[in-house]
C-alpha positions in Angstrom: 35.9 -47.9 50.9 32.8 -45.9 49.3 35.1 -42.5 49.4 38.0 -44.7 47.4 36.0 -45.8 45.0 34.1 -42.6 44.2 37.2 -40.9 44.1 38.3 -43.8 41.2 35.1 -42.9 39.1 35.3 -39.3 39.4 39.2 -39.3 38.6 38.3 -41.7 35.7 35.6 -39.4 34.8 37.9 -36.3 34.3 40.4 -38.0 32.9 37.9 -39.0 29.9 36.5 -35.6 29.3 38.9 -34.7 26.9 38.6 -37.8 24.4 35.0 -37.8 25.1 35.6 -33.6 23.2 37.9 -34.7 20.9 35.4 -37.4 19.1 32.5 -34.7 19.0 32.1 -33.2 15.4 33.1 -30.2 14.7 31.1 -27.9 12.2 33.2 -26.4 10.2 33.5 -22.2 9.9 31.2 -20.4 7.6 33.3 -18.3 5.1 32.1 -15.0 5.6 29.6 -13.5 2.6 30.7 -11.4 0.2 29.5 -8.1 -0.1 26.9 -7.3 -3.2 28.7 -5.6 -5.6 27.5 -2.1 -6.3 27.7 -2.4 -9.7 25.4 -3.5 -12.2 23.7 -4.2 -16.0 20.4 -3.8 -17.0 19.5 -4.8 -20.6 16.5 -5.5 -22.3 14.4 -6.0 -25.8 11.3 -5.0 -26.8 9.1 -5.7 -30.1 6.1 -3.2 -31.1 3.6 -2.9 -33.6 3.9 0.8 -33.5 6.7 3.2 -31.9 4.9 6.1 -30.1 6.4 8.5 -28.5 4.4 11.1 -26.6 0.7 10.3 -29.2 3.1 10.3 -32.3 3.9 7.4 -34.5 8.2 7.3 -34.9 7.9 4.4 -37.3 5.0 5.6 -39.7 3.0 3.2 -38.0 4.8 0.3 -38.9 6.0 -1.9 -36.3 9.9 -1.3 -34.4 12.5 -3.3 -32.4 14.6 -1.3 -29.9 17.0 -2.5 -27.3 19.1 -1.0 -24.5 21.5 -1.6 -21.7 22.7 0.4 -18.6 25.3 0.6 -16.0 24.4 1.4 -12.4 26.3 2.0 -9.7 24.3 1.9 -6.2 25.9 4.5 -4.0 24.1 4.1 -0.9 21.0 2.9 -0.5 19.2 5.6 -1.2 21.0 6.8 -3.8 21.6 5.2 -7.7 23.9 6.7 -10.6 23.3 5.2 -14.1 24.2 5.8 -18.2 22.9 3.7 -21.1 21.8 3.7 -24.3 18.6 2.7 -26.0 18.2 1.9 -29.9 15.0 2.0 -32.1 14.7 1.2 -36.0 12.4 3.8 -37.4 10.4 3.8 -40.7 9.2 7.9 -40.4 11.0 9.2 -43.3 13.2 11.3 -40.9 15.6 8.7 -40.4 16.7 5.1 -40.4 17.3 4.7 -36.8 17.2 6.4 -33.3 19.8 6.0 -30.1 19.2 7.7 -27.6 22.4 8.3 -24.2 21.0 8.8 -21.2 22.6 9.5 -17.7 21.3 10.6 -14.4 20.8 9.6 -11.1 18.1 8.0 -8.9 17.1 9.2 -5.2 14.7 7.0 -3.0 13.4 8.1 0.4 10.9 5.7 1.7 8.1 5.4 -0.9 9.3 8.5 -2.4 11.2 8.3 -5.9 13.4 10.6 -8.0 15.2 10.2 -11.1 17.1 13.5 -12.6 19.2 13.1 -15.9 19.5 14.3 -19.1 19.1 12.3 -22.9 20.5 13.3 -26.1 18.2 11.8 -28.9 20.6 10.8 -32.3 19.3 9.6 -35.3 20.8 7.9 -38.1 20.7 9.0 -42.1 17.7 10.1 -43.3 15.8 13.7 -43.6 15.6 14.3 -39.5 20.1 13.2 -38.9 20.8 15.4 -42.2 18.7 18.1 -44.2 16.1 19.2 -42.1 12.6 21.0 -44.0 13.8 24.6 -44.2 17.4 24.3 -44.2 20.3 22.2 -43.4 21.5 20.6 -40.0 21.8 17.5 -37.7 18.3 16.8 -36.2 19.9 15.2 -33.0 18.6 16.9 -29.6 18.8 16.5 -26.1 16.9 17.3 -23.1 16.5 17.5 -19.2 14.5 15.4 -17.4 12.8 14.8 -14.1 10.9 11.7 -12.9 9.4 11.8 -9.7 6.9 8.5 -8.2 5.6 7.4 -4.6 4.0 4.3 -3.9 0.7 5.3 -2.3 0.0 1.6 -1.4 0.7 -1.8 -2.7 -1.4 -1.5 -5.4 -1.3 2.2 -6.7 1.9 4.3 -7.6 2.0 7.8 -9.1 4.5 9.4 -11.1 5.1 12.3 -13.2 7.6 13.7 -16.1 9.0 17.2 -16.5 11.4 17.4 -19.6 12.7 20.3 -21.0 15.4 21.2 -24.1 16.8 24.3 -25.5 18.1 23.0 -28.7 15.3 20.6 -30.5 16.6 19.2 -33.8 19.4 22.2 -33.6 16.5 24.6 -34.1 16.2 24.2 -37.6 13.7 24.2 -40.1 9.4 24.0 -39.1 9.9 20.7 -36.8 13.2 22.9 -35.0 12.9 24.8 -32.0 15.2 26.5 -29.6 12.8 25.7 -26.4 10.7 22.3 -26.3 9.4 20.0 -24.0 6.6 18.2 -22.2 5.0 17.1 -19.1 2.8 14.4 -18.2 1.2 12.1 -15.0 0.8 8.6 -14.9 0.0 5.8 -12.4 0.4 2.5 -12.1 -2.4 0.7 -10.8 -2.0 -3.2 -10.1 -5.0 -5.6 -10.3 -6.2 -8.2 -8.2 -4.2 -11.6 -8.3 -6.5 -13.6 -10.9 -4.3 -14.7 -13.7 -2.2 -18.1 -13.4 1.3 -18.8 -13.0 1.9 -15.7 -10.5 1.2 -13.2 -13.5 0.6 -9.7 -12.7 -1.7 -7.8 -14.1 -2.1 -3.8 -13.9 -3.7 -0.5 -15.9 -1.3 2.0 -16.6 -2.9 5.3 -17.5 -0.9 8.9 -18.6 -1.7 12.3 -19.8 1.1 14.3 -21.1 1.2 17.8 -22.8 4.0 18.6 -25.8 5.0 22.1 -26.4 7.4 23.9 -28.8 8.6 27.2 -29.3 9.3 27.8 -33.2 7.4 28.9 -36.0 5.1 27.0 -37.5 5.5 24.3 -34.2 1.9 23.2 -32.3 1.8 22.5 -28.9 -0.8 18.9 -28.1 -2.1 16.3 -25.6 -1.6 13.4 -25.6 -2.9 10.2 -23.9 -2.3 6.6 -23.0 -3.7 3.9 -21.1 -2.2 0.6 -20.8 -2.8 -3.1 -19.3 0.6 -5.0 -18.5 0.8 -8.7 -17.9 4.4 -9.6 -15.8 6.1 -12.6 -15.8 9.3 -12.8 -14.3 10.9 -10.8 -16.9 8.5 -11.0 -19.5 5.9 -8.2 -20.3 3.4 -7.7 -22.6 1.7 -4.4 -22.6 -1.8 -3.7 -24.7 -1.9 0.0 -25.0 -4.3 2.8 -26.8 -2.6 5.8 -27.9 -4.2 9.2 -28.7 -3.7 12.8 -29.4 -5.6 15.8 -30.0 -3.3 16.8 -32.6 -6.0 16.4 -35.5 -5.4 18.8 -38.5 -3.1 20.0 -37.0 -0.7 17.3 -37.9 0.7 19.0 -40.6 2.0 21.6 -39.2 4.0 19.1 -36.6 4.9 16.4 -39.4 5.5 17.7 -42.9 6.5 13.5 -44.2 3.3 12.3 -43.1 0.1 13.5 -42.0 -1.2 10.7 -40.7 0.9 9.3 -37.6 -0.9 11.1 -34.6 -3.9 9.3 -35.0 -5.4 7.4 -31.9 -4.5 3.7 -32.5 -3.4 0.9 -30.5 -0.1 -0.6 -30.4 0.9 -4.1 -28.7 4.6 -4.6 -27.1 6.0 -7.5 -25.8 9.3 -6.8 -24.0 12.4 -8.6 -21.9 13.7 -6.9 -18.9 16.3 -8.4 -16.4 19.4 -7.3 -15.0 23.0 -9.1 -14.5 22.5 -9.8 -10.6 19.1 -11.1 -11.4 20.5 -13.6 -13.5 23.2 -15.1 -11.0 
């Protein structure tokens, strides 16, 4: 009598199984993720009291707005190809305005980083797109560039430029030269969490040297050191500019004398990229 009714239960048991599976809940499929595209934007603004570029004052000391925005295209991932442009208003008596097309590409072993490219300078109306001191000609350039960086820790990078161009301002006139360049170190040194809202905080130091080959051209120094305060996209850098330029001024600027001084020169600037912004 036990056997027959164990024998009930258990073919009861089995017959129930499958309803018993059929009212469980199924969780439904993910969808499998996309891929990240490899392409990309980066864009920013940027508004400074002064526009320096290597010691010398661009916008006769007054202040400038510039803007840019570049396509990337991540490769692998070690390897970045990019081209953009980058606008400045200028005030130097040379010319009106400044846009500069870049293109190049960026390596990255490990802590290890390398961007190669090359940037053509234009400028708009004025003394430096037109008539040049000495003759006439179109004062747009371009140059050759290498920027290599490693991340020594968390808190310290270093990097360095090498730039080189055999046709500065078309070679014409005192400021024109056939063979121009410069090279420089900086680091990037980042302080101590102490500010609120997740800022960070870091010094930013260079030292670069300018040469030209014309005559009448002067080769100088030039130095900067920086403090940056970053958040999210936001930046505002505090930064000291000087040269060693001096009297010698003249001979590098025939508009104005006075726009390698040492000074200091405040920028606050937006910096964000499409994907950033999804």
């Amino acid at each position: 009598m036990n056997k027959v009714v164990l024998s009930a239960l258990a073919a009861l048991a089995v017959s129930a199984a499958p309803a018993f599976a059929a009212d469980m809940p199924v969780k439904a499929l993910k969808a499998p993720v996309a891929a990240p595209s490899p392409w990309d934007v980066a864009f920013g603004v940027a508004f400074q009291t002064d526009y320096r570029l290597r010691g010398v004052s661009q916008s006769n000391k007054h202040p400038s707005e510039n803007g840019y925005f570049e396509v990337d295209y991540t490769a692998t991932d070690w390897l970045k190809f990019y081209a953009g442009v980058h606008g400045y208003t200028m005030y130097y008596g040379y010319a009106d305005g400044e846009f500069d097309l870049s293109g190049g590409a960026r390596f990255t072993w490990g802590n290890f980083g390398l961007d190669v490219g090359y940037v053509y300078y234009g400028y708009l109306e004025g003394i430096h797109a037109g008539v040049l001191a000495g003759g006439a000609g179109n004062g747009s350039f371009g140059d050759f560039y290498a920027i290599p960086s490693y991340k020594v820790n968390d808190w310290l990078t270093l990097g360095a430029v090498v730039d080189y161009g055999n046709n500065n301002n078309n070679g014409v006139g005192i400021i024109g030269s056939k063979d121009e360049g410069y090279y420089s170190g900086n680091a990037t040194i980042t302080l101590p969490a102490f500010m609120p809202y997740g800022i960070v905080t870091s010094v930013n130091p260079e030292v670069g040297r300018q040469w030209a080959r014309c005559t009448g051209c002067t080769d100088f120094t030039y130095w900067d050191v920086g403090l940056d305060f970053n958040y999210k996209a936001v930046t505002l850098d505090l930064r000291y500019w000087g040269t060693d330029l001096g009297t010698k001024a003249a001979a590098f600027n025939a508009v104005n004398t006075n726009v390698a001084g040492n000074t200091f020169v405040a920028t606050l600037k937006f910096d964000t990229t499409l994907s950033a912004l999804k």
